[in-house]
N, C-alpha and C positions, 0 to 999 in steps of 0.2 A: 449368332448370339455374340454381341461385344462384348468384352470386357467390362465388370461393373464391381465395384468394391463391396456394393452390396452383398451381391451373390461370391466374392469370395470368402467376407466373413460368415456368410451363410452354407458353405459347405464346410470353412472352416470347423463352425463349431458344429455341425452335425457328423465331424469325424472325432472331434475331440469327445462329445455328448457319449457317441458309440462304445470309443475307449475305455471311459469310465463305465459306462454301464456295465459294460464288457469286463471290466475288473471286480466289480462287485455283485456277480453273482452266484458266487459259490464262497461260502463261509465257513465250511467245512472242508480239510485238504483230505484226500484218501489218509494219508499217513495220521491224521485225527482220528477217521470213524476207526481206521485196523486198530489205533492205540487205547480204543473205546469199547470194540467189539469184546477185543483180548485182556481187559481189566489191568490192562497196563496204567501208569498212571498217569495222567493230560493234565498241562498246565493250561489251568480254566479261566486264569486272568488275562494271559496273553491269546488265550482264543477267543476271551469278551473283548477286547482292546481290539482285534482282528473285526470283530464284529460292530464293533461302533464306527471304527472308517471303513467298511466297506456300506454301511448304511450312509455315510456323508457323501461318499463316492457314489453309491446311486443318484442319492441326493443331487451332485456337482452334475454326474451324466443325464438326468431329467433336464438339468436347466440349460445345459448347452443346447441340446435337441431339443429342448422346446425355443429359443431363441432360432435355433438356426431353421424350426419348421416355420416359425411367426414371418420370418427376414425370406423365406422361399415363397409364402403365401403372399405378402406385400408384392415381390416382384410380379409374382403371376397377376395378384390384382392391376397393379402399374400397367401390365403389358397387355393385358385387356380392354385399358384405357386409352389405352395410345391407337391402337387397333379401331376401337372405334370410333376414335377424334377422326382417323384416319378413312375412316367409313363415311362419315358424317355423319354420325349418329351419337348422340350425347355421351356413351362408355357409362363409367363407372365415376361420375363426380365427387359422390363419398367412399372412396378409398378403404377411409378410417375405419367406417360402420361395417361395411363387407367383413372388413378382417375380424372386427371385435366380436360381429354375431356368430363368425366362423369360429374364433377362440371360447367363445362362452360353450357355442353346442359339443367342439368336443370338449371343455371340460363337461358338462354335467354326462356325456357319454362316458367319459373317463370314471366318475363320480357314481353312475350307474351300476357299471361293472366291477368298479372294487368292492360297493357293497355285497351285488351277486359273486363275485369271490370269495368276501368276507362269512357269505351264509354258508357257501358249500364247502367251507373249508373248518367253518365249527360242525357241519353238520360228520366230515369224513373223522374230524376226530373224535368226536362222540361214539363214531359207529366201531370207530378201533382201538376206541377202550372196549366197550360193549365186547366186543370181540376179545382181546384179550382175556377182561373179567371171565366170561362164559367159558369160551375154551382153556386156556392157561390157565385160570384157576387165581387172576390177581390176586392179592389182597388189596381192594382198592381203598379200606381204609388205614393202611399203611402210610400212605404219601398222604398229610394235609392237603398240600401244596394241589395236587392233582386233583382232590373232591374240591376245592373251593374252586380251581380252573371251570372243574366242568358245571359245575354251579351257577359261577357267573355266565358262560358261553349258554346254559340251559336255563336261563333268570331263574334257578332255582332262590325262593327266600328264604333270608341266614336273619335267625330270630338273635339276642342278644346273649341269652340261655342255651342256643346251641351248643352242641359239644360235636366234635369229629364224628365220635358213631354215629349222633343222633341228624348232622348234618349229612353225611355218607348216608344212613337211612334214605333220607330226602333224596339224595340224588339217583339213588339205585330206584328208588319207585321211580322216578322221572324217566329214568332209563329203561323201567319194566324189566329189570333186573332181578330175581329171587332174594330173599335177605342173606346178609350176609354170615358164613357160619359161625357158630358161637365161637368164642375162644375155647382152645384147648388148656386147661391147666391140669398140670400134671401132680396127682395125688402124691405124698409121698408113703413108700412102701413101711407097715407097720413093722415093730418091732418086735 
């Protein structure tokens, strides 16, 4: 193998692509979840700020490795061509095509499986609310925030007249969840 600039900036950035990835995959530090568990109290701005460059930082590590995979696959196409000029036999005249219909199928592969991630990953948190609710005893209309989540991930419809309870109804039927129990108010004792 000679030396070729190509392939150094293509291993180049398939170590820099690595790096970054490599730094943004944990968002959370141990010393986060202990200071979480323990109702200690977390600064939530500087762990959203944590959280927004390490999503650039995938971001940054996707586009090196994808560069440095595009600059690997050209030389292989390249060396295929020359191989068979060298054969005498036509090779690889469009280069360009090879590589693009190669780039297109893995993305729609890529494209594929984030959706099937995308389902079993609404589907696992549905089941662990479901769980929680049932066993623990949620109160799941407590948290707006969490019936309108599981709402939308369950296209439950939110009429304009909804109210929490009445939207929380909707989603615990969706869930095949039992209703939920009435509130308790506490009489106050006569005099």
């Amino acid at each position: 193998m000679q030396p070729d600039p190509i392939r150094v900036i293509a291993f180049s950035s398939l170590i820099l692509g690595s790096f970054f990835m490599m730094k943004s995959i944990s968002v959370m530090t141990p010393k986060y979840v202990l200071h979480e568990l323990l109702d200690f109290k977390v600064n939530k701005s500087r762990f959203f700020r944590k959280y927004i460059s390490q999503r650039l930082e995938s971001v940054i590590g996707f586009m090196f490795l994808f560069l440095g995979f595009v600059l690997q696959l050209y030389l292989e196409v390249q060396a295929l061509g020359e191989e068979g000029r060298r054969a005498g036999t036509r090779g690889f005249g469009n280069w360009w095509l090879v590589i693009t219909i190669t780039v297109v199928a893995m993305l729609g592969i890529a494209f594929v499986l984030s959706r099937v991630t995308r389902f079993f990953s609404n589907k696992v948190f549905v089941e662990q609310v479901r769980f929680m609710v049932e066993t623990h005893g949620f109160p799941l209309e407590s948290d707006e925030g969490l019936v309108l989540e599981l709402g939308r991930v369950m296209r439950v419809p939110h009429d304009d007249d909804d109210t929490v309870e009445s939207y929380a109804a909707k989603v615990r039927a969706k869930m095949r969840l039992p209703a939920a129990p009435a509130a308790r108010t506490r009489v106050p004792p006569r005099r």
